[in-house]
C-alpha positions in Angstrom: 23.0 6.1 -12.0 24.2 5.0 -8.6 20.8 3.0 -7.6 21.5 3.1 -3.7 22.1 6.8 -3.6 19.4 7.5 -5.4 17.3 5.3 -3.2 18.4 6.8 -0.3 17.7 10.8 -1.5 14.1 9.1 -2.4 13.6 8.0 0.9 14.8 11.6 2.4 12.2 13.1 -0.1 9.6 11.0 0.9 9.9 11.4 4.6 10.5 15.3 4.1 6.9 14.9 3.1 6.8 15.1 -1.0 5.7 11.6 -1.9 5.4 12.6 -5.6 8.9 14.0 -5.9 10.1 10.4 -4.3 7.5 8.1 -6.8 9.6 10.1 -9.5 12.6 9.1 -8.3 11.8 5.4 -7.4 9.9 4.8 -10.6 13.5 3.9 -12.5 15.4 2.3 -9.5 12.3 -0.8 -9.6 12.5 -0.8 -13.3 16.1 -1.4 -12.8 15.8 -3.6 -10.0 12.4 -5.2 -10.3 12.5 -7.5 -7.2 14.2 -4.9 -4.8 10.9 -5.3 -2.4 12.0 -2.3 -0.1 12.1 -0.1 -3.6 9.0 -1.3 -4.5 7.5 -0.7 -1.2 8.8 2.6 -0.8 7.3 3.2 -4.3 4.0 1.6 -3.0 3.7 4.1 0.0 4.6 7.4 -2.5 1.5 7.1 -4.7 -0.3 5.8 -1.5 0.4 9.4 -0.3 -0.3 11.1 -3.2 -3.5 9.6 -4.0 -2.3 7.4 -6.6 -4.1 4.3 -5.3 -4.0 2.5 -8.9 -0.6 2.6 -9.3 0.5 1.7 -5.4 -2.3 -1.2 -5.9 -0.6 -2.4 -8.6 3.1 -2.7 -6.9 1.9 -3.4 -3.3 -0.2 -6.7 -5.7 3.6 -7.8 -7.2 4.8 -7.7 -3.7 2.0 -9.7 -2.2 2.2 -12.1 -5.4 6.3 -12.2 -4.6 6.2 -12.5 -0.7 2.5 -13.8 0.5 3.5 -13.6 4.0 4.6 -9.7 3.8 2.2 -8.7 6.2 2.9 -4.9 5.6 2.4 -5.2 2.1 -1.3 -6.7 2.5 -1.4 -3.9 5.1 -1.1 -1.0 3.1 -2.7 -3.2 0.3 -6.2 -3.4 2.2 -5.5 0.2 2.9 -5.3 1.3 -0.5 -8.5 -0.7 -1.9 -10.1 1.0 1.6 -9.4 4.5 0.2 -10.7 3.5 -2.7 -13.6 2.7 -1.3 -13.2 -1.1 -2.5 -13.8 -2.6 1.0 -14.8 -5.9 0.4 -11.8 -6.4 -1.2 -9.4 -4.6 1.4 -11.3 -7.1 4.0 -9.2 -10.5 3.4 -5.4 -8.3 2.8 -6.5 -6.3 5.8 -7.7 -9.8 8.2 -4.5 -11.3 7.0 -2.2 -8.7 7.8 -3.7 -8.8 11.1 -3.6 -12.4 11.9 0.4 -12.3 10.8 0.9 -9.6 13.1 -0.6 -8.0 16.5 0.0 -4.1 15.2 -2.4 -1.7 16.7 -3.1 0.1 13.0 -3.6 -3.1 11.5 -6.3 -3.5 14.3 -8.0 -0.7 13.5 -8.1 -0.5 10.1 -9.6 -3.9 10.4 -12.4 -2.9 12.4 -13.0 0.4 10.5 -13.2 -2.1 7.4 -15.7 -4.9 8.7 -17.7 -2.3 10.6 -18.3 -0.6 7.1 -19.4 -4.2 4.8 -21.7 -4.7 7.9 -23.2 -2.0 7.7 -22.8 -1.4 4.2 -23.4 -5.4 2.7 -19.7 -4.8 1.0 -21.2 -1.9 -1.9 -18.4 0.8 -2.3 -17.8 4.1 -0.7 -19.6 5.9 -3.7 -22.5 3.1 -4.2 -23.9 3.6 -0.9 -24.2 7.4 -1.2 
């Protein structure tokens, strides 16, 4: 399998809009090349996009654990737990993303985040209901 072609026919899947289609194509490139971050990222934002948020939890956590200061990664990380309605826990990846980088989404879905655990005291999406 040539890795970078099929990386870059991924990417043209994903961006044609069909973020499943590109997680099954990914899925073997980052078991072949584990610490490829952009893969793994990439990966990360196809189940974000298809709802898988356990699955792009898990690889957006090995590329915060590999690159701390990846301030997209906690991004979309804080994003992902903020679907899920896990917002005291997309809070910190969230602030920090923010604090590396002055980015109007990251801003934004700051605010939308801390405006929820005040009103909320931190209980999930599903416990306040």
């Amino acid at each position: 399998m040539d890795l970078l072609e099929e990386y870059r026919r991924a990417t043209f899947t994903f961006e044609s809009g069909d973020p499943l289609g590109a997680a099954r194509m990914l899925e073997p490139i980052v078991e072949a090349e584990p610490h490829n971050s952009a893969v793994r990222l990439l990966l990360a934002r196809a189940y974000f996009n298809s709802a898988q948020l356990q699955r792009a939890e898990e690889q957006l956590r090995a590329l915060v654990e590999h690159d701390p200061s990846d301030h997209y990664a906690h991004h979309v990380l804080g994003r992902t737990l903020e679907r899920a309605g896990r917002f005291s826990e997309a809070l910190p990846h969230l602030r920090l993303a923010a604090a590396m980088k002055r980015h109007d989404d990251y801003d934004e879905a700051l605010r939308r985040v801390e405006a929820w655990v005040g009103k909320n005291g931190g209980r999930t999406a599903y416990a306040a209901e």
